[in-house]
PDB file with one MODEL, atoms N, CA, C and O in Angstrom:
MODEL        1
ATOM      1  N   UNK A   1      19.415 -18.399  -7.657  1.00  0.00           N
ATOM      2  CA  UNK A   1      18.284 -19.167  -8.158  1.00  0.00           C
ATOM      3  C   UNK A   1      18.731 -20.623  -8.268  1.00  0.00           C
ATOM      4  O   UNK A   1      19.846 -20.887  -8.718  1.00  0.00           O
ATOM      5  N   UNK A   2      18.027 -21.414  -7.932  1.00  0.00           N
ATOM      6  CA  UNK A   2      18.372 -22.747  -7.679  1.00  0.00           C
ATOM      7  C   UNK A   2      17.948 -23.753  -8.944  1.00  0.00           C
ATOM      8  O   UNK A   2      16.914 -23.239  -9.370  1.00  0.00           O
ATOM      9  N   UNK A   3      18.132 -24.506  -9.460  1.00  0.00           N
ATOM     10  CA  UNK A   3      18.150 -25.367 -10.932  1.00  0.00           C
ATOM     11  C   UNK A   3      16.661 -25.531 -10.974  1.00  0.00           C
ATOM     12  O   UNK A   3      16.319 -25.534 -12.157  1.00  0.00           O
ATOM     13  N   UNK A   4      15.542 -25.681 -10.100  1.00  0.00           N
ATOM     14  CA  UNK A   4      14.215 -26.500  -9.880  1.00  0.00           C
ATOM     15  C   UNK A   4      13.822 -25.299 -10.060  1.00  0.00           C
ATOM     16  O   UNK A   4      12.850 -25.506 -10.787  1.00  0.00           O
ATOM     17  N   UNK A   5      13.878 -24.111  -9.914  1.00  0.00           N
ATOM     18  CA  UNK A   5      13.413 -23.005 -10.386  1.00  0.00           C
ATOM     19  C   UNK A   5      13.218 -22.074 -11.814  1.00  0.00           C
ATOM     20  O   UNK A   5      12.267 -21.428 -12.254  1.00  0.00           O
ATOM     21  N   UNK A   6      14.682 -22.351 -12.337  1.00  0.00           N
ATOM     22  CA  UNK A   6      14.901 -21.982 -13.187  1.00  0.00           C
ATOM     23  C   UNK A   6      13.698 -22.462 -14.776  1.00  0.00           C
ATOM     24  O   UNK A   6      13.097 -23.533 -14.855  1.00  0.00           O
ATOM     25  N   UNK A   7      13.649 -21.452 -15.726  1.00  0.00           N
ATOM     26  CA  UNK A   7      12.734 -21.725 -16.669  1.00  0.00           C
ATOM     27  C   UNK A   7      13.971 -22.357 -17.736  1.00  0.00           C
ATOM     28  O   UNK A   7      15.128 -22.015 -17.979  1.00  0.00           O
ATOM     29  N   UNK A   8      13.186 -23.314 -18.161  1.00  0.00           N
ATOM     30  CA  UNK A   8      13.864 -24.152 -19.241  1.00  0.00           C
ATOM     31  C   UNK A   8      12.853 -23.621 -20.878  1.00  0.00           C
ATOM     32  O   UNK A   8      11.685 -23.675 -21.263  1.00  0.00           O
ATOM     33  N   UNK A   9      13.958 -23.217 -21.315  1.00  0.00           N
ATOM     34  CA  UNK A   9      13.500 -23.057 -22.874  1.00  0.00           C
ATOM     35  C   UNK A   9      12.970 -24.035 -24.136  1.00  0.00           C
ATOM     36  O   UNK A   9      13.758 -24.227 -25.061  1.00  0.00           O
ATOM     37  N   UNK A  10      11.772 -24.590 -24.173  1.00  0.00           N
ATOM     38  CA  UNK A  10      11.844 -25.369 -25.755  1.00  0.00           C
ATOM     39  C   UNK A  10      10.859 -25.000 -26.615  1.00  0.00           C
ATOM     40  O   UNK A  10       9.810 -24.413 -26.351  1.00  0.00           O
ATOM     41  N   UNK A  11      11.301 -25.413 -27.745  1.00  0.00           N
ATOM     42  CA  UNK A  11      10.419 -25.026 -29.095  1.00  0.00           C
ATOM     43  C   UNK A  11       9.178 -26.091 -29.197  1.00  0.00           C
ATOM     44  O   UNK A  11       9.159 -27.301 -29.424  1.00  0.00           O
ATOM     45  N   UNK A  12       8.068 -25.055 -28.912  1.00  0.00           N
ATOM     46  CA  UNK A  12       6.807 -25.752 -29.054  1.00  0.00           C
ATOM     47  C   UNK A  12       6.385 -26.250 -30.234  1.00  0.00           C
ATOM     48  O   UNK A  12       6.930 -25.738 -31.212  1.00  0.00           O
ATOM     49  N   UNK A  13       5.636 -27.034 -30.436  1.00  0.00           N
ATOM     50  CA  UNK A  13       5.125 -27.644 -31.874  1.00  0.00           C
ATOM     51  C   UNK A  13       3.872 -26.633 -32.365  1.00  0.00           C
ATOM     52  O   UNK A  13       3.474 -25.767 -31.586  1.00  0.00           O
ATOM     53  N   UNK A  14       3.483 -26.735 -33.230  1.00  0.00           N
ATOM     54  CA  UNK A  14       2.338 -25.626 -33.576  1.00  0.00           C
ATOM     55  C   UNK A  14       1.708 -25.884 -32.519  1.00  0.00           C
ATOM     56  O   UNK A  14       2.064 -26.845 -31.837  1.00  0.00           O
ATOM     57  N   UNK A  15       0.668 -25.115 -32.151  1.00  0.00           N
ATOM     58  CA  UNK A  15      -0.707 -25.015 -31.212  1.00  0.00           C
ATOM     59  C   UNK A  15      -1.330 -24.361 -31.758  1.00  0.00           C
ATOM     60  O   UNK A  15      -1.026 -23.475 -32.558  1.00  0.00           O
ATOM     61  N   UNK A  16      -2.871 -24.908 -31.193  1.00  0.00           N
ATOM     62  CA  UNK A  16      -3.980 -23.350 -31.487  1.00  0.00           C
ATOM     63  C   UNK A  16      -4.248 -23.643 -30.325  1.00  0.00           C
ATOM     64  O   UNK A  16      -3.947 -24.362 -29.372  1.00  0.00           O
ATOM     65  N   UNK A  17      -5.293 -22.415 -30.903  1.00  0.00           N
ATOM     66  CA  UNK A  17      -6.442 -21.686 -29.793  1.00  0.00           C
ATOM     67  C   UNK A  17      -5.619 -20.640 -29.347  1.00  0.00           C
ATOM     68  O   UNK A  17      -5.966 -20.399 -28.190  1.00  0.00           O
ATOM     69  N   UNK A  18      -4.650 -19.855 -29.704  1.00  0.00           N
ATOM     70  CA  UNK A  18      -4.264 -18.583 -29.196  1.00  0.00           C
ATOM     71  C   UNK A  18      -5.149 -17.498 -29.302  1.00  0.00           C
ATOM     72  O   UNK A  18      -6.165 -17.673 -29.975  1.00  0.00           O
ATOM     73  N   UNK A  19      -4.918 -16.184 -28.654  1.00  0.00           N
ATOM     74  CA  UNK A  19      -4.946 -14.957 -28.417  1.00  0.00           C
ATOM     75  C   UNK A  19      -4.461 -14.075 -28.250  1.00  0.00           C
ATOM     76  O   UNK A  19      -3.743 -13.861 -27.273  1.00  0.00           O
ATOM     77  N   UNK A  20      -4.754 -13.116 -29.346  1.00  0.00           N
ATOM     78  CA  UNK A  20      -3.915 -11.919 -29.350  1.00  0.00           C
ATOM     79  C   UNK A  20      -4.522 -11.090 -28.479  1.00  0.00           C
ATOM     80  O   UNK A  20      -5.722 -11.068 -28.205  1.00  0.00           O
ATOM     81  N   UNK A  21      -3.372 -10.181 -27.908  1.00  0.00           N
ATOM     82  CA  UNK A  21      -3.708  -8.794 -27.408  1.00  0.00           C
ATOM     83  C   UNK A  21      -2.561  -8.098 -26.813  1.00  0.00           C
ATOM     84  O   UNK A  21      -1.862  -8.734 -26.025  1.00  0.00           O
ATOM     85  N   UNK A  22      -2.309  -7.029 -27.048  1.00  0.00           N
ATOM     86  CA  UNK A  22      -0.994  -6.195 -26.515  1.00  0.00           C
ATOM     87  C   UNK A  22      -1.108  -5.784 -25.631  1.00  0.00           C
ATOM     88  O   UNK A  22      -2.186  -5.710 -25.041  1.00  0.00           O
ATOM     89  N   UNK A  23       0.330  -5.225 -25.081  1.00  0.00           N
ATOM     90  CA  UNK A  23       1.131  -4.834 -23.898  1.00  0.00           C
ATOM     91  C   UNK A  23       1.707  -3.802 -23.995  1.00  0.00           C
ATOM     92  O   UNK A  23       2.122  -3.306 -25.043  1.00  0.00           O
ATOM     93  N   UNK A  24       1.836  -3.176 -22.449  1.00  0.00           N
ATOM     94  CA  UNK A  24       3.182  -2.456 -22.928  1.00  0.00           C
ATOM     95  C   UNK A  24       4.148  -2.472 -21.685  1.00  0.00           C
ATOM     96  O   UNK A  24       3.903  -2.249 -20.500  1.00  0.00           O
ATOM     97  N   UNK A  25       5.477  -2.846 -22.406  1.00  0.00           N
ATOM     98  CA  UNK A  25       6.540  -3.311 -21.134  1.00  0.00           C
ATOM     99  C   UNK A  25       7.791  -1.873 -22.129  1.00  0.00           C
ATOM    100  O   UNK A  25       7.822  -1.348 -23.242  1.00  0.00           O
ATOM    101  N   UNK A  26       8.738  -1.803 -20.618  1.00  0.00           N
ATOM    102  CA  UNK A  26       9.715  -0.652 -21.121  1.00  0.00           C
ATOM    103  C   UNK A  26      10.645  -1.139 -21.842  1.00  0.00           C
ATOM    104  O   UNK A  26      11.053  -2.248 -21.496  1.00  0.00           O
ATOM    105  N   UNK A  27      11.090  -0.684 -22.696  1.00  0.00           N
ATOM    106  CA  UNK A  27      12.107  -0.791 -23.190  1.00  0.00           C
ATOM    107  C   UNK A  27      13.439  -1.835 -22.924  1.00  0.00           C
ATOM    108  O   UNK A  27      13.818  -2.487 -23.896  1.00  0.00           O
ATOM    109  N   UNK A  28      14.034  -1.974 -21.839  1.00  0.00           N
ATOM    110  CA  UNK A  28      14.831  -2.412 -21.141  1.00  0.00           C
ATOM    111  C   UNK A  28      14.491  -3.959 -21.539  1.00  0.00           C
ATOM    112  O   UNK A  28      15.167  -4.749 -22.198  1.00  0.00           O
ATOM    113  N   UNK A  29      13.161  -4.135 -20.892  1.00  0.00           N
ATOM    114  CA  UNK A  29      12.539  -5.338 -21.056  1.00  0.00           C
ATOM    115  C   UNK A  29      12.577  -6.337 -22.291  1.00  0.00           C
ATOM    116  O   UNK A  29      12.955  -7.507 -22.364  1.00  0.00           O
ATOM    117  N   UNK A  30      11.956  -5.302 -23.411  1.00  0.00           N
ATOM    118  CA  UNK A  30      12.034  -6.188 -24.505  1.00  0.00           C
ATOM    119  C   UNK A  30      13.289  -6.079 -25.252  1.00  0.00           C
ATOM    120  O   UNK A  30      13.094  -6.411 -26.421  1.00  0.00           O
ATOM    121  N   UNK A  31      14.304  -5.796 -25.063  1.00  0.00           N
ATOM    122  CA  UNK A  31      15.959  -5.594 -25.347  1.00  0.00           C
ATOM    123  C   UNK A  31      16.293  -7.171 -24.927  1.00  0.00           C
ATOM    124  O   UNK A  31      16.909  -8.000 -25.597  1.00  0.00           O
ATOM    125  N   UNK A  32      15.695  -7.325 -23.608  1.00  0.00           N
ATOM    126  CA  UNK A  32      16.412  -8.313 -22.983  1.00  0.00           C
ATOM    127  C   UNK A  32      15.676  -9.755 -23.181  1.00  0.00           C
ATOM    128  O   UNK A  32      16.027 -10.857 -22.760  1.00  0.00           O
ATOM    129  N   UNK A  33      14.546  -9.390 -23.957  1.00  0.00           N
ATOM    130  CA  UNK A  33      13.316 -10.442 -24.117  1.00  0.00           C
ATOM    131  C   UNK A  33      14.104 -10.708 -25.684  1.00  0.00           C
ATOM    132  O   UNK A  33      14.368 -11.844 -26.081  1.00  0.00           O
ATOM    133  N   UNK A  34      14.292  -9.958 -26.156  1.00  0.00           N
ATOM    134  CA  UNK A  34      15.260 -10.255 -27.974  1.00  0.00           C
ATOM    135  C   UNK A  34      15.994 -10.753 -27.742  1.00  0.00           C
ATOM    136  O   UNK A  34      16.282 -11.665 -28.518  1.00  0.00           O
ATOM    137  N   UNK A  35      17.032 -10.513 -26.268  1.00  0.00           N
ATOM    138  CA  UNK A  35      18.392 -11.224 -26.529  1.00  0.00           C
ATOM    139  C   UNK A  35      18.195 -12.861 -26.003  1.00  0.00           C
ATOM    140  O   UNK A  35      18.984 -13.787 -26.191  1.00  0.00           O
ATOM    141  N   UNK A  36      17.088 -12.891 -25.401  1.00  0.00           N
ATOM    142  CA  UNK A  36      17.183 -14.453 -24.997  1.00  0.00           C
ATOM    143  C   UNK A  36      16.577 -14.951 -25.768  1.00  0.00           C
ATOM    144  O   UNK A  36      16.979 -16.092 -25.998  1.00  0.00           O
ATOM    145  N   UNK A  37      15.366 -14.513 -26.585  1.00  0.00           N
ATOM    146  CA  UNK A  37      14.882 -15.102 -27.778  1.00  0.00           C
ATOM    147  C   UNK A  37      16.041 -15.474 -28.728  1.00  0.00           C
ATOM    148  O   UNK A  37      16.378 -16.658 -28.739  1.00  0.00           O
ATOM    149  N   UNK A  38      16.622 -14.694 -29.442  1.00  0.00           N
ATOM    150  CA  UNK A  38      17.874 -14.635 -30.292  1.00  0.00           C
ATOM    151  C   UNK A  38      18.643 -16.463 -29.554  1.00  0.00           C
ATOM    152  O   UNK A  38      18.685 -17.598 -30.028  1.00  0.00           O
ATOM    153  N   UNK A  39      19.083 -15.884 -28.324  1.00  0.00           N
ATOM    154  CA  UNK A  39      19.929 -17.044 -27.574  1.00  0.00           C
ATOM    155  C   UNK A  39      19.041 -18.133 -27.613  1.00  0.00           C
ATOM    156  O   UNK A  39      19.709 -18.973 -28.215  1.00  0.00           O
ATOM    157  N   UNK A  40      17.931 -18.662 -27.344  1.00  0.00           N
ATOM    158  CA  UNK A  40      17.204 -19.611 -27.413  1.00  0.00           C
ATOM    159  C   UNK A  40      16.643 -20.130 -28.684  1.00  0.00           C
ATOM    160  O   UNK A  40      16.233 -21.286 -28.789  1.00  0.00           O
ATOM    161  N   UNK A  41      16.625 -19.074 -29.858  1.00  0.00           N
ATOM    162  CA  UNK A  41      16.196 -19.994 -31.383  1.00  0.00           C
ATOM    163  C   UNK A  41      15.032 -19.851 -31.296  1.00  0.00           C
ATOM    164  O   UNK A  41      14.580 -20.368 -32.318  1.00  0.00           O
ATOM    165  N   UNK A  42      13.671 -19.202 -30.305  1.00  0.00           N
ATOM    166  CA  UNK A  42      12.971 -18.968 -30.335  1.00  0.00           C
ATOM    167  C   UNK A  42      12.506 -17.470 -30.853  1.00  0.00           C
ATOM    168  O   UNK A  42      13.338 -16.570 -30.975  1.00  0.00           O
ATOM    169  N   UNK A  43      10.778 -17.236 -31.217  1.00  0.00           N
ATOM    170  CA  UNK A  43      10.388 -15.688 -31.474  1.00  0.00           C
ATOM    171  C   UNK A  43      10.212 -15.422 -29.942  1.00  0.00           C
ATOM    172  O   UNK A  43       9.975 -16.148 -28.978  1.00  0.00           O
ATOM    173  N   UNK A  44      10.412 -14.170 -30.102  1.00  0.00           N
ATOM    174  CA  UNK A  44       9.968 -13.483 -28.645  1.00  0.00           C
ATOM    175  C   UNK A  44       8.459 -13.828 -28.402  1.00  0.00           C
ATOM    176  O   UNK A  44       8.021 -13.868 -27.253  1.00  0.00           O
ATOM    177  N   UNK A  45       7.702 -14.065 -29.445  1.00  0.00           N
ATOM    178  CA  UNK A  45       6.252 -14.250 -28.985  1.00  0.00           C
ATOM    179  C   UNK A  45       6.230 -15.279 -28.106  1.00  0.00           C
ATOM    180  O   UNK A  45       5.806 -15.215 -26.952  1.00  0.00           O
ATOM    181  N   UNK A  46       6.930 -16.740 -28.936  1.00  0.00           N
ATOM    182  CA  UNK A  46       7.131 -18.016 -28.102  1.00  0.00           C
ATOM    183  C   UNK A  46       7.793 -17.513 -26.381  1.00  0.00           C
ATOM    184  O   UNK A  46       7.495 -17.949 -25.269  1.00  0.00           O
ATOM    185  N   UNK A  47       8.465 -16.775 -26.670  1.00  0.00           N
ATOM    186  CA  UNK A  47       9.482 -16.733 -24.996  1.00  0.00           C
ATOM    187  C   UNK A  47       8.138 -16.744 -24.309  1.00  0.00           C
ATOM    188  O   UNK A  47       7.489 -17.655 -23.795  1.00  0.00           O
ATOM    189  N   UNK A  48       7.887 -15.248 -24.479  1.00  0.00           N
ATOM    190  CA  UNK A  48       6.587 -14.735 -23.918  1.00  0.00           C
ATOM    191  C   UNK A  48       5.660 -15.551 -23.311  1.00  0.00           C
ATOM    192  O   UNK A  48       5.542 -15.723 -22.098  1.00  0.00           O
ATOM    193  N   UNK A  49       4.918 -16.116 -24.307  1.00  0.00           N
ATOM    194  CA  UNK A  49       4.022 -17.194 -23.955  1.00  0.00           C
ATOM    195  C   UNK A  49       4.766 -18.071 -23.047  1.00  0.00           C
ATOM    196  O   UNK A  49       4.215 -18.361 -21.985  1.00  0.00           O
ATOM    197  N   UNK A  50       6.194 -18.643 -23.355  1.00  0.00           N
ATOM    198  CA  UNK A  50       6.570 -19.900 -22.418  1.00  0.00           C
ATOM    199  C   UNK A  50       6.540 -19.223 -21.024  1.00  0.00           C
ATOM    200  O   UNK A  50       6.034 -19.662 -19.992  1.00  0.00           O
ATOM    201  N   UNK A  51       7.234 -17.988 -21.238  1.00  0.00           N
ATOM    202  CA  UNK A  51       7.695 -17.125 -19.505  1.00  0.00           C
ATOM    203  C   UNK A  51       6.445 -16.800 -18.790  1.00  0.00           C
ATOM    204  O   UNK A  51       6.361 -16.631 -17.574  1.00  0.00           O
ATOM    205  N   UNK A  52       5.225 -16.707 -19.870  1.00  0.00           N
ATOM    206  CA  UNK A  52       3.485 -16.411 -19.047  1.00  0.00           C
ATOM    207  C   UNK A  52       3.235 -17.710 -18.025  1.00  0.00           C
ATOM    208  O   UNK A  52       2.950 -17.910 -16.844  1.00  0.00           O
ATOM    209  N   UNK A  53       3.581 -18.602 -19.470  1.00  0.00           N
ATOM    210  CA  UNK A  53       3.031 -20.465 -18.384  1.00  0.00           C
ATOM    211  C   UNK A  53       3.909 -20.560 -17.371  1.00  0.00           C
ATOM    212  O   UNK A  53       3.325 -20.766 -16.307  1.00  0.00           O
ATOM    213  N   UNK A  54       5.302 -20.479 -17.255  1.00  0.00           N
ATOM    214  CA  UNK A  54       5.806 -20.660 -16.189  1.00  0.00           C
ATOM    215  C   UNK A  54       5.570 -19.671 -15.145  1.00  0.00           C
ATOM    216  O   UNK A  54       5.819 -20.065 -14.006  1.00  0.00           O
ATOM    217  N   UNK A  55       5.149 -18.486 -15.271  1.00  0.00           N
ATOM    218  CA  UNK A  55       4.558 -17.747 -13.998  1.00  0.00           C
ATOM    219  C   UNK A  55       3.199 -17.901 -13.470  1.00  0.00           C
ATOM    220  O   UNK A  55       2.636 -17.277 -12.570  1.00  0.00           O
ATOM    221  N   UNK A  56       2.821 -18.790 -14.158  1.00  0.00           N
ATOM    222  CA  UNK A  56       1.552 -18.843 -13.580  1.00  0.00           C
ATOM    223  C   UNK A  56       1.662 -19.927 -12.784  1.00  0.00           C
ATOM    224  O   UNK A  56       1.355 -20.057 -11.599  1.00  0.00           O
ATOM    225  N   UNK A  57       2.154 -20.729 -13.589  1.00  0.00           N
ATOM    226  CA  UNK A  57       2.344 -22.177 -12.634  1.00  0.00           C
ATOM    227  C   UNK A  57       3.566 -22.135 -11.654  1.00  0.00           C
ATOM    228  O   UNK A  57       3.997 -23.156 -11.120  1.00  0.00           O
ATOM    229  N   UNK A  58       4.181 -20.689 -11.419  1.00  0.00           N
ATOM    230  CA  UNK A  58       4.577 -21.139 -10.309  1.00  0.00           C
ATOM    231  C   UNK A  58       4.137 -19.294  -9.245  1.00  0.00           C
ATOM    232  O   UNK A  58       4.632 -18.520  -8.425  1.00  0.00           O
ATOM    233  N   UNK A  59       3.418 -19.422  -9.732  1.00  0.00           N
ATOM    234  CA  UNK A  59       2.911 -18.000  -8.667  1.00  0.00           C
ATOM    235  C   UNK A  59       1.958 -18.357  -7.679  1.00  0.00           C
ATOM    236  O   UNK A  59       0.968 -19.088  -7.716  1.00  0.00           O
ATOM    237  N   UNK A  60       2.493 -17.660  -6.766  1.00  0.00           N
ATOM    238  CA  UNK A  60       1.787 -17.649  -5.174  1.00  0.00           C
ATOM    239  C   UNK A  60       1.073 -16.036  -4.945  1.00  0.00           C
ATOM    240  O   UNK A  60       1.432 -14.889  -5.212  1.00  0.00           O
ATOM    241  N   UNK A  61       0.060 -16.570  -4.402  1.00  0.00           N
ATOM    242  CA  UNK A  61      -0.986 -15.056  -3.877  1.00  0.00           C
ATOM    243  C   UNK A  61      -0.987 -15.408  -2.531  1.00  0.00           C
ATOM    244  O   UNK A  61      -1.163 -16.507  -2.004  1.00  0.00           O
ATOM    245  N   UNK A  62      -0.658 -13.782  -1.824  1.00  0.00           N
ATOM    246  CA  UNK A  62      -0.446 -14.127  -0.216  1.00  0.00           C
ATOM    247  C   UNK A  62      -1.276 -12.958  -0.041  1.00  0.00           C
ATOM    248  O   UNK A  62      -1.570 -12.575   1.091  1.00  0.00           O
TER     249      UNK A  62
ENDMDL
END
């Protein structure tokens, strides 16, 4: 993975206008979603949300 790719972690300032609604991802997943939360100083909710925006803005439909 090349540096221009990579997701950069920061702590957002409050926001609104959120929305709730659940998921369900395996196990594995959110193990590994805690440990980078933990590593980053962020909640997993924040990761979440940051790792949603960056896939969107960088996803391609073929």
């Amino acid at each position: 993975m090349n540096s221009e790719s990579k997701l950069v972690i920061r702590k957002r300032a409050g926001e609104e206008g959120f929305k709730n609604f659940s998921i369900r991802v395996p196990n594995e997943i959110v193990n590994k979603l805690d440990e980078i939360s933990q590593r980053a100083n962020v909640s997993r909710n924040e990761l979440i949300s940051i790792m949603l925006d960056y896939a969107i803005e960088h996803c391609e439909i073929k």
